[in-house]
Legacy VTK file of the C-alpha trace (Angstrom):
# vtk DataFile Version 3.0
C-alpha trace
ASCII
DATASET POLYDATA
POINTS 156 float
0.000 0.000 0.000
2.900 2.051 -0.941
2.147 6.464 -0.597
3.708 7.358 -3.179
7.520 7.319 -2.468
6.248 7.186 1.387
6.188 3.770 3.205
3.709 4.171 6.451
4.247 1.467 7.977
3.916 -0.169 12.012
6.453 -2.524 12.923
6.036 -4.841 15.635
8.981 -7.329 17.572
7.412 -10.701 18.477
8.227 -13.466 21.218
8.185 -15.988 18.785
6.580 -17.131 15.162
2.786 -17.313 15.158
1.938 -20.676 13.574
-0.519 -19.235 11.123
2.516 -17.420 9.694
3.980 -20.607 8.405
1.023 -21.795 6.394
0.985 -18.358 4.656
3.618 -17.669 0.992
6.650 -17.091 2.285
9.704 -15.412 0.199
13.741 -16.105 1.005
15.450 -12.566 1.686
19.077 -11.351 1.168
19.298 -8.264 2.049
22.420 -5.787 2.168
23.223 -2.186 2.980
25.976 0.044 1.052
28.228 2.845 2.859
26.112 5.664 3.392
25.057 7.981 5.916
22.177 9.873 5.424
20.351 7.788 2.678
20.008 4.358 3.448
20.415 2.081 0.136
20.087 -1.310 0.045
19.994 -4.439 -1.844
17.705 -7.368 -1.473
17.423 -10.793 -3.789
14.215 -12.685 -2.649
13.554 -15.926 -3.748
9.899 -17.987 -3.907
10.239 -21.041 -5.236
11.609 -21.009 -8.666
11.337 -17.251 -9.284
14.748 -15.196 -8.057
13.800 -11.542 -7.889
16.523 -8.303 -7.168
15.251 -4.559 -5.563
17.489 -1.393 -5.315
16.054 0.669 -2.712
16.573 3.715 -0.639
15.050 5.081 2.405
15.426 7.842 4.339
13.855 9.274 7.572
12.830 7.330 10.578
9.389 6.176 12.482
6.055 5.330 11.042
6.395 7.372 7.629
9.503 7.281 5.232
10.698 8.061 1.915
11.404 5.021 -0.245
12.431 5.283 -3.969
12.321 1.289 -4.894
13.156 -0.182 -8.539
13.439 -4.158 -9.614
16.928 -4.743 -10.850
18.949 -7.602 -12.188
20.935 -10.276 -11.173
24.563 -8.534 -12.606
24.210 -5.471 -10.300
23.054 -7.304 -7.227
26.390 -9.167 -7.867
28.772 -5.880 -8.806
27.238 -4.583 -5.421
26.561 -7.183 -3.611
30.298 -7.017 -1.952
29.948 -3.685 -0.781
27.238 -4.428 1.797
29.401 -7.505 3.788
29.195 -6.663 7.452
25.880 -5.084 6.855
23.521 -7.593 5.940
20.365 -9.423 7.519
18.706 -13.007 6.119
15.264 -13.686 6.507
11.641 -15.408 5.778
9.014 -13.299 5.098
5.842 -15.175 5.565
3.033 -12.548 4.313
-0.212 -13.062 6.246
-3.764 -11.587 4.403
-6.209 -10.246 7.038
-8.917 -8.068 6.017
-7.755 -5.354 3.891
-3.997 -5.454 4.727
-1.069 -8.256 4.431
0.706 -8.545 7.871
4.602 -9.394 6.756
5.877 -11.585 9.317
9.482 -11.583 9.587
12.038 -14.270 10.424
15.646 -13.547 11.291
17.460 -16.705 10.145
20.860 -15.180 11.082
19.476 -13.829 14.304
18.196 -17.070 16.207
15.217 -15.534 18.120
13.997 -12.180 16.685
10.787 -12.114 14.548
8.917 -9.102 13.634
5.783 -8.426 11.876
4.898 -5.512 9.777
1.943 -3.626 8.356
1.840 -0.939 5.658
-0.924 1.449 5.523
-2.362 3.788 3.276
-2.339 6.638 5.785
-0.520 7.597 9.409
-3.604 7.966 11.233
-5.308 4.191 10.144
-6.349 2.442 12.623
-4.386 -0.873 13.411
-5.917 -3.823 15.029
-3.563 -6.568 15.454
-5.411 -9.407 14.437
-5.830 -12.210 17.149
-4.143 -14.735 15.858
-0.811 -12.179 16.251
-1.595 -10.645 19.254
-0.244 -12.779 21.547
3.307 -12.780 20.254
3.327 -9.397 20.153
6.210 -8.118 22.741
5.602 -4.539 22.001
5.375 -2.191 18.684
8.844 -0.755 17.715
7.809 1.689 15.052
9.438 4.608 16.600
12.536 2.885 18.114
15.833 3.051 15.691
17.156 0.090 17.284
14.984 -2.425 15.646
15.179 -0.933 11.819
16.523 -3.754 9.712
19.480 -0.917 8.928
20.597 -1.247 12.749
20.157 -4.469 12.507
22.621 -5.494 10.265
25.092 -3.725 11.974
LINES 1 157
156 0 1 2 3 4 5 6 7 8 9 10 11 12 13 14 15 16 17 18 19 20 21 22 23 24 25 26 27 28 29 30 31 32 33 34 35 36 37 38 39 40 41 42 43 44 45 46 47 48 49 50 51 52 53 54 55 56 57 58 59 60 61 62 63 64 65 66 67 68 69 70 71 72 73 74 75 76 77 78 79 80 81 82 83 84 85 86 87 88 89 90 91 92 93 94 95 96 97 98 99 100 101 102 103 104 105 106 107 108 109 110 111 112 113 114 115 116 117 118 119 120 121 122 123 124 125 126 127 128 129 130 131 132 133 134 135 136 137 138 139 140 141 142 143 144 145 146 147 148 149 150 151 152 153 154 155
């Protein structure tokens, strides 16, 4: 439910990964950040079964609304780039969850043994977000505000 070049998202950390999640499509995620400071810019191959897919993507700003410019890309620049990112990179699953009107995007670190997250984009900052039941009780807390938990820090 992209804004425009704005991603409004909430972003959740979990206790652990909601079984429901694992029934859902799931997608394989490399993901990689170059040297920058201001403008985040990243690199991400995801993989669903036979299909391989590469994104070129920057953000910038921090909490619930962002800029993000993001274009599909090929395998050859993934790879010229690809080296850049090492020491800043995070693997996951994405399992994406329907519910209603919006796809929950539950996240699991596979280089990170015990962090999952789950994530919902949103048309505007002020909609209303009920976390569905089935979620709500491996919700630790929402993070949306908190730096720490960005997948940039993370792959620090």
């Amino acid at each position: 439910m992209a804004n425009g070049n704005r991603e409004i998202e909430r972003k959740y950390l979990l206790v652990g990964l909601p079984p429901r999640a694992t029934t859902a499509p799931a997608l394989h995620i490399d993901q990689g950040y170059l040297p920058g400071r201001r403008i985040n810019e990243r690199v991400r191959r995801t993989k669903s079964d036979d299909t391989v897919r590469y994104y070129r993507t920057i953000k910038s700003g921090s909490g619930i609304s962002r800029l993000e410019i993001e274009e599909e890309t090929d395998e050859r620049f993934f790879s010229a780039v690809w080296p850049l990112t090492l020491g800043h990179r995070i693997e996951k699953r994405r399992y994406q969850v329907a519910e209603g009107d919006l796809i929950w995007e539950i996240d699991e670190f596979l280089d990170r043994s015990g962090l999952w997250f789950a994530e919902v984009e949103l048309s505007a900052v002020d909609q209303r977000v009920l976390v569905p039941g089935w979620l709500a009780e491996f919700v630790e807390r929402e993070v949306t505000e908190d730096g720490r938990y960005t997948n940039y820090a993370l792959s620090k």
